[in-house]
Residue frames relative to the residue before (quaternion, step in Angstrom):
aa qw qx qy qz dx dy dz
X 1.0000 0.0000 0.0000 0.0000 0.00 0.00 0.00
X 0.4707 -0.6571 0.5800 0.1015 3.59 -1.44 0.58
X 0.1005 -0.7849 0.6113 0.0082 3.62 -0.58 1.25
X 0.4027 -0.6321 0.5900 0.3003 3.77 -0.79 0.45
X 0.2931 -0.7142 0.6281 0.0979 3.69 -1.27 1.49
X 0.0395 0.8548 -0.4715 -0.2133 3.56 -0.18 0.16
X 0.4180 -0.7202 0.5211 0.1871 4.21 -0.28 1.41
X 0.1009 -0.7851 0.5808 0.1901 3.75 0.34 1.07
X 0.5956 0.4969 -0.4848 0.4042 3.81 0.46 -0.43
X 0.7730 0.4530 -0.1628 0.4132 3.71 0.31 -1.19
X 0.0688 -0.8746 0.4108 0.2482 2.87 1.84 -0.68
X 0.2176 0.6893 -0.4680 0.5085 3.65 1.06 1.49
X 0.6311 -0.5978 0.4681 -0.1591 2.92 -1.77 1.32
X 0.0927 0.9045 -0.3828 0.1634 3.49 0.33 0.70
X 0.0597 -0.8192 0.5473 0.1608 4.01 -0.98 -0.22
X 0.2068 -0.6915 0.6916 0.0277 3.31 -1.27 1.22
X 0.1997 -0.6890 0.6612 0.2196 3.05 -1.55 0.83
X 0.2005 -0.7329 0.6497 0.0243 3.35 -1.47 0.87
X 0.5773 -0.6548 0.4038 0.2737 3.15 -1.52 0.50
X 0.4450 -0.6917 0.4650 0.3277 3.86 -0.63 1.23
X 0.4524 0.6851 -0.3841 0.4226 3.98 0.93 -0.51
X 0.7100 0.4428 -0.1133 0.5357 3.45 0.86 -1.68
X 0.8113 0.3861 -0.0914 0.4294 3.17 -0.34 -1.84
X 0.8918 0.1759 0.0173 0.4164 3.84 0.09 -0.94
X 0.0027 -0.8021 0.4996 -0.3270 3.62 1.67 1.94
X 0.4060 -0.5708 0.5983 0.3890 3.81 -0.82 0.53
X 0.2913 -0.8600 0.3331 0.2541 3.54 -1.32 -0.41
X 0.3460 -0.8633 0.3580 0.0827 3.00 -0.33 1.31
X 0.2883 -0.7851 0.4799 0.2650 3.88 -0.33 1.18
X 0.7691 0.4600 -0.3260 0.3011 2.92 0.66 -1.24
X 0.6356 0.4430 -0.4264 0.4669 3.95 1.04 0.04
X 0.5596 0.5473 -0.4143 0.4643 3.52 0.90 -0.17
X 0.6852 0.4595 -0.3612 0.4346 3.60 0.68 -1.05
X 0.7682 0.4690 -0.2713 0.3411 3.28 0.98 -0.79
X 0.6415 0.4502 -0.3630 0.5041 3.48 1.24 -0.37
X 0.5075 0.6934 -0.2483 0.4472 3.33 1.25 -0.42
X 0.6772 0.5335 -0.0948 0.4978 3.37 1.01 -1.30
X 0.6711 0.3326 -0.1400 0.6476 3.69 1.47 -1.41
X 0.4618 0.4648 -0.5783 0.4860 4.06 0.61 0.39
X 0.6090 0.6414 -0.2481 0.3952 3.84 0.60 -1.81
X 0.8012 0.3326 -0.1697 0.4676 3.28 0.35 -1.41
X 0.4823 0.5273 -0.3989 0.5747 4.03 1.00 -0.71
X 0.6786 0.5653 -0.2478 0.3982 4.01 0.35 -0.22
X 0.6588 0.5732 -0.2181 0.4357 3.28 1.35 -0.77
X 0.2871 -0.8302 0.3548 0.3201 3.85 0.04 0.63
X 0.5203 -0.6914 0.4821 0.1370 3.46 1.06 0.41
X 0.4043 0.8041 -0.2572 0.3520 3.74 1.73 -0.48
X 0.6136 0.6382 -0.3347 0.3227 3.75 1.29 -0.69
X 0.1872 0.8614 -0.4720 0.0120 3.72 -0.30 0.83
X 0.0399 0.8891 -0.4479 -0.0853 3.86 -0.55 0.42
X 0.5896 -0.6681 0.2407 0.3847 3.44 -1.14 0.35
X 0.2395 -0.7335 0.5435 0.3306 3.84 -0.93 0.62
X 0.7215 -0.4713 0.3284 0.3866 3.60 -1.20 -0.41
X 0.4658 0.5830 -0.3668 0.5555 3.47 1.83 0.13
X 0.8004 0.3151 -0.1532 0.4864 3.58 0.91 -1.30
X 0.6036 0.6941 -0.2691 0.2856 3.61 0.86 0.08
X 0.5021 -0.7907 0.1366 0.3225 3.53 0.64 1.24
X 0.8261 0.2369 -0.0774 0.5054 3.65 -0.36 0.66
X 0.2541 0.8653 -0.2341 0.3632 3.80 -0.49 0.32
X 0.6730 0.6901 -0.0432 0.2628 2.60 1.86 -2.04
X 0.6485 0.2430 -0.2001 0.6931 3.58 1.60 -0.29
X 0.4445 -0.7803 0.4029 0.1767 3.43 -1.82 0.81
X 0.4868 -0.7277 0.2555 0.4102 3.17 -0.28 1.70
X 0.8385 0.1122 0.0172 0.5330 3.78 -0.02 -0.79
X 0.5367 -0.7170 0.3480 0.2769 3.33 -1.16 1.13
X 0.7261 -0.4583 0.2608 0.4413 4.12 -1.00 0.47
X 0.8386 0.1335 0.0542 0.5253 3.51 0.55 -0.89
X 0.6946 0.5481 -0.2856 0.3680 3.57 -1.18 0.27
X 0.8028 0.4419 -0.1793 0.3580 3.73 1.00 -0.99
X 0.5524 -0.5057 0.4328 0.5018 3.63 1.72 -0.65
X 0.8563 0.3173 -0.2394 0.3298 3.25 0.29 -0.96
X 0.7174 -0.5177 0.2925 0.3631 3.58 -1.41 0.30
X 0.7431 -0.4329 0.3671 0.3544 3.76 -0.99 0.71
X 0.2308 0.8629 -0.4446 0.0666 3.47 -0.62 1.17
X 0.2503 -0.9078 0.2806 0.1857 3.48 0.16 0.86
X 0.7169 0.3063 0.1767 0.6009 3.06 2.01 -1.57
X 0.2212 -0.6485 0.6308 0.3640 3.80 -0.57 0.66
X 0.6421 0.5595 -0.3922 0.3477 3.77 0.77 -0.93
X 0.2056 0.7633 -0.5312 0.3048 3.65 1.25 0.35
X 0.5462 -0.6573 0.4654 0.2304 3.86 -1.26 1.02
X 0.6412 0.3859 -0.3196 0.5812 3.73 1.13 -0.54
X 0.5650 0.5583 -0.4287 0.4304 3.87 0.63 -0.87
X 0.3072 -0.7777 0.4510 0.3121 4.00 -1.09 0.43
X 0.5991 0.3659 -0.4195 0.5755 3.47 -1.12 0.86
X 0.4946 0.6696 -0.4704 0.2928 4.08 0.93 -0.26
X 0.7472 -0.3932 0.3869 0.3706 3.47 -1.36 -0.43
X 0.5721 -0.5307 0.5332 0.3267 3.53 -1.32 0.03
X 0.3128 -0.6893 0.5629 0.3318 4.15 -0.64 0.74
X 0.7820 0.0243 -0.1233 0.6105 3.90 0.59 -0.61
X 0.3756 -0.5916 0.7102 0.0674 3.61 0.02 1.98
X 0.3404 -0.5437 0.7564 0.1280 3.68 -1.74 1.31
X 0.0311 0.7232 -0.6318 -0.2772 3.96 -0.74 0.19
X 0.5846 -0.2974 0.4916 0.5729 3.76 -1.03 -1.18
X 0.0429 0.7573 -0.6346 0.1479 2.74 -1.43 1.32
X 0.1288 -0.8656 0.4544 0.1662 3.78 -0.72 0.44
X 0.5664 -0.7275 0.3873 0.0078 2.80 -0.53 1.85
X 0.4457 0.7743 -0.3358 0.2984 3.54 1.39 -0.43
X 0.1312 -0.7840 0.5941 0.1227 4.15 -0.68 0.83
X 0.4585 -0.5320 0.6687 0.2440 3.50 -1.25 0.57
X 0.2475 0.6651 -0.6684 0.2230 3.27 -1.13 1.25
X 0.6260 -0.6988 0.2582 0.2306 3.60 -0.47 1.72
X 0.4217 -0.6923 0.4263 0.4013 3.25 -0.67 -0.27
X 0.4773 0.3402 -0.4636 0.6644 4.07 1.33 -0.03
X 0.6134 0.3535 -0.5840 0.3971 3.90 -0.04 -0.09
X 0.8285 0.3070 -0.2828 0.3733 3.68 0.01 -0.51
X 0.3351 0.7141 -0.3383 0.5130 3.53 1.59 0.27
X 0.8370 0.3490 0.0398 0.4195 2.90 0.99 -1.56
X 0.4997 0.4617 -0.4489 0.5793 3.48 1.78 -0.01
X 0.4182 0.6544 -0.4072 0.4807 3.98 0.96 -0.92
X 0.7822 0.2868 -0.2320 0.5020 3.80 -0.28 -1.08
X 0.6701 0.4617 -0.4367 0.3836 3.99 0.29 -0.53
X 0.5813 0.6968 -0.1005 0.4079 3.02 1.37 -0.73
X 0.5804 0.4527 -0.1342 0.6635 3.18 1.25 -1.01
X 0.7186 0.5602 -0.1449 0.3858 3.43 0.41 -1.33
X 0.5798 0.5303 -0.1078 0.6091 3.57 1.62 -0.88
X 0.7436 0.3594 -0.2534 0.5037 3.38 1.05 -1.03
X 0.5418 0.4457 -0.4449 0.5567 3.85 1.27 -0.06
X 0.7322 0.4282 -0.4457 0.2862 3.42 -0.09 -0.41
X 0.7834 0.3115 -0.2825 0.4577 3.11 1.17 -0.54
X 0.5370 -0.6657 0.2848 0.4329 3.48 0.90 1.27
X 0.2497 0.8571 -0.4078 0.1918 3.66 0.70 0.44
X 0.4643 0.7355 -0.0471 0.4912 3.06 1.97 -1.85
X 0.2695 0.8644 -0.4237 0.0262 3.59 0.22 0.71
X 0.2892 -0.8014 0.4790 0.2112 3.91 0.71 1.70
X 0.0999 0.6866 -0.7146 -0.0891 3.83 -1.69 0.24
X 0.5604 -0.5553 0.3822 0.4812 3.36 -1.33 0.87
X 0.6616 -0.3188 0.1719 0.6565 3.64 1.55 -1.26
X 0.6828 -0.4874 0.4408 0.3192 3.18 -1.49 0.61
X 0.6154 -0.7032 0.3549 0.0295 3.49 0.04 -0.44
X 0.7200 0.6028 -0.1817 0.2919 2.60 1.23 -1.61
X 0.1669 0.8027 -0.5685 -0.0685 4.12 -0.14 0.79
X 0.7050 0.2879 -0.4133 0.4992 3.99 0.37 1.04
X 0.5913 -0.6035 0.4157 0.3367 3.21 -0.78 1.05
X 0.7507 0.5102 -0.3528 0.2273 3.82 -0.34 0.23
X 0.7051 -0.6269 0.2575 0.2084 3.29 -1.37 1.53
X 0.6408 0.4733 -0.3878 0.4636 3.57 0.88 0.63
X 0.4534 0.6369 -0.3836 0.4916 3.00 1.47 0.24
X 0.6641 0.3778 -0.2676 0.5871 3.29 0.69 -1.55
X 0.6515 0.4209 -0.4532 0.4394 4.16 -0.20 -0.86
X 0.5715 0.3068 -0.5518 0.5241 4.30 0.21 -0.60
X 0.7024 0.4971 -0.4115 0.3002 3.95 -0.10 -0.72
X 0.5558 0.4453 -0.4500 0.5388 3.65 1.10 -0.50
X 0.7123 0.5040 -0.3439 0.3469 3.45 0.22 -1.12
X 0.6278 0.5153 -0.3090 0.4948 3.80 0.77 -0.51
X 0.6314 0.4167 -0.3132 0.5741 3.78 1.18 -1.00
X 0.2362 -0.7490 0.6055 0.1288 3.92 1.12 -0.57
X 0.2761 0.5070 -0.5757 0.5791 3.40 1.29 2.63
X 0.0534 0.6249 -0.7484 -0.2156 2.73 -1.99 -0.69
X 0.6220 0.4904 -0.2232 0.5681 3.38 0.75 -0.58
X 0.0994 0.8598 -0.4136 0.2826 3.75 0.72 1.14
X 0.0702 0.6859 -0.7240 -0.0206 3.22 -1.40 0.87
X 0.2820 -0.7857 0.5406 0.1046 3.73 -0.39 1.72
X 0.3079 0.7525 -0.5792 -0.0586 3.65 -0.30 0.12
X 0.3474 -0.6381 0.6739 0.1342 3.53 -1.54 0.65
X 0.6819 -0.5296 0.4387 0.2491 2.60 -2.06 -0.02
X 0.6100 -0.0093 -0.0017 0.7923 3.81 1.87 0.00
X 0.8194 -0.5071 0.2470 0.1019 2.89 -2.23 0.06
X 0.0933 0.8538 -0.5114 -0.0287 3.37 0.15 0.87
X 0.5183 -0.6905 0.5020 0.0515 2.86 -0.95 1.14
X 0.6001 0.6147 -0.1300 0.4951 3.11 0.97 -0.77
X 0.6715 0.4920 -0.0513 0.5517 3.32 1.00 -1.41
X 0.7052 0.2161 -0.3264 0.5912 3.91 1.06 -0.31
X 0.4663 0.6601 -0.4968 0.3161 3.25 0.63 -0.49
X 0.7867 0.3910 -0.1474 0.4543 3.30 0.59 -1.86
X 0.6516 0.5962 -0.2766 0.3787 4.16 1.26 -0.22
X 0.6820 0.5952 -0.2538 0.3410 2.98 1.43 -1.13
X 0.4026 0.6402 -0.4400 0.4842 3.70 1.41 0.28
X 0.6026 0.6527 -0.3055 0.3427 3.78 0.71 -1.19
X 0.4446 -0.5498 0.6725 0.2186 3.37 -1.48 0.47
X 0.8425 -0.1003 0.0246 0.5288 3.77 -0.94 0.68
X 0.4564 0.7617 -0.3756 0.2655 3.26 0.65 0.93
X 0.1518 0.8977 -0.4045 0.0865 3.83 0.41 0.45
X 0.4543 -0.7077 0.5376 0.0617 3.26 -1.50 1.38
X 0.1767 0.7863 -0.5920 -0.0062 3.87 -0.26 0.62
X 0.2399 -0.7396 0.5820 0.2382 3.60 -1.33 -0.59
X 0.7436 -0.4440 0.3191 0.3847 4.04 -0.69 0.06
X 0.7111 0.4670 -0.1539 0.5026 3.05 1.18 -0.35
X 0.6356 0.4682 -0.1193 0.6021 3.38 1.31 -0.76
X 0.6149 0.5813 -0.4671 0.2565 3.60 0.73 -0.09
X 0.0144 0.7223 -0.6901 0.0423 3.51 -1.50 0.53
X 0.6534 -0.4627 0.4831 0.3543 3.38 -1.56 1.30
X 0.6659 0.4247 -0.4733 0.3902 3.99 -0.18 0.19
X 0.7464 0.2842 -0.3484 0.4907 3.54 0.42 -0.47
X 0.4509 0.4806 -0.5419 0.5216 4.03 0.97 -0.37
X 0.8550 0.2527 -0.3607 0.2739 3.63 -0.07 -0.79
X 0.4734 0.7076 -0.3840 0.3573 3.56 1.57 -0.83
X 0.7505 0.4379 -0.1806 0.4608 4.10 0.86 -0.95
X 0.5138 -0.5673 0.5855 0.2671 3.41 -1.09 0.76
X 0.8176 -0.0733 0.0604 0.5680 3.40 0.21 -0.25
X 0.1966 -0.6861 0.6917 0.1104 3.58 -1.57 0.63
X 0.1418 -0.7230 0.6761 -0.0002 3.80 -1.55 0.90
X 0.3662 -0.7130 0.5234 -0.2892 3.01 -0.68 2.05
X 0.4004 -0.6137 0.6803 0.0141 2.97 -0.62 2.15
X 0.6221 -0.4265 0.5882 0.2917 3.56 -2.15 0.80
X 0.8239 0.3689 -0.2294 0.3641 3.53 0.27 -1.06
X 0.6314 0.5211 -0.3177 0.4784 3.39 1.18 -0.71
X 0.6668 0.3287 -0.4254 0.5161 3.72 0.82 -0.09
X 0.3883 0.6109 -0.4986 0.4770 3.84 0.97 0.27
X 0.7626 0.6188 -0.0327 0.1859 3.07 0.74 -1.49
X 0.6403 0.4676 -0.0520 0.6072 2.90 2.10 -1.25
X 0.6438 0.5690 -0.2237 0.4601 3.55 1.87 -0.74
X 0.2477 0.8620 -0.2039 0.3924 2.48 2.03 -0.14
X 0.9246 0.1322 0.0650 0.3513 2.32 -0.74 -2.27
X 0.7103 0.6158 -0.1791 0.2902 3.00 1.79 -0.81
């Protein structure tokens, strides 16, 4: 299949051929949701920990003997109903991470892509342009691609290129290396360097 390149300087019109394998994948929810779902969760820090009644300080003698005094049976001040006590289901650290292949996420990446051409979303440049950090640079480039809602990605880091984005509403700076099904799906539209779809046909 044939994607339109659009030369923002020349402001000219072009075609790339791409691969139908990549670019033009039926779509599949239930692998998207799922590689999707294990990116989301791999993100989570898993970091939450509290104290049970084993790990809570002090406790260590019983407050009032078994029998004789009136009151109910106590073993522990560190007791879950007693205050200042332990936690009944103590949260520890935990990692939250899923196992998801590498042709399985290979392959959510291309439905994805493949979804975003059909729905003319996909938005190829020869390149952005941008060689001084500043936010009229990047806003004449939306206007020429005729977005706003925008994911810019390249073929490597440009510094230059976030610098000048990171002012924007719904505006985001990625590279080939850094992609992940959340931001393809998180933007209304994505704008594609020449080389960076080289790049992804690539790898993909």
């Amino acid at each position: 299949m044939k994607l339109k390149v659009l030369n923002v300087g020349a402001n000219k019109t072009t075609s790339l051929e791409v691969s139908d394998a990549i670019f033009a994948r039926d779509f599949n929810q239930s692998l998207v949701h799922q590689v999707t779902t294990a990116y989301m969760a791999g993100a989570r820090q898993g970091s939450k920990a509290q104290k049970s009644r084993s790990t809570a300080r002090g406790g260590g003698k019983k407050p009032w003997k078994q029998k004789g005094t009136g009151r109910s049976r106590a073993g522990t001040s560190r007791s879950p109903i007693w205050r200042s006590g332990g936690v009944t289901f103590a949260a520890q650290p935990r990692s939250y991470t899923q196992k998801v292949n590498k042709k399985m996420y290979q392959g959510a990446i291309s439905i994805i892509l493949s979804q975003l051409v059909r729905s003319k979303r996909l938005k190829v440049v020869k390149e952005f342009g941008v060689k001084d950090a500043k936010t009229k640079n990047i806003v004449a480039l939306l206007k020429a691609v005729k977005v706003q809602n925008c994911l810019l990605m390249t073929d490597k880091i440009d510094e230059n290129l976030y610098l000048s984005a990171r002012n924007l509403y719904h505006v985001g700076v990625c590279h080939t290396q850094s992609i992940d099904p959340v931001s393809l799906i998180g933007y209304e539209n994505v704008a594609i360097t020449e080389a960076a779809l080289k790049k992804i046909e690539a790898q993909l």
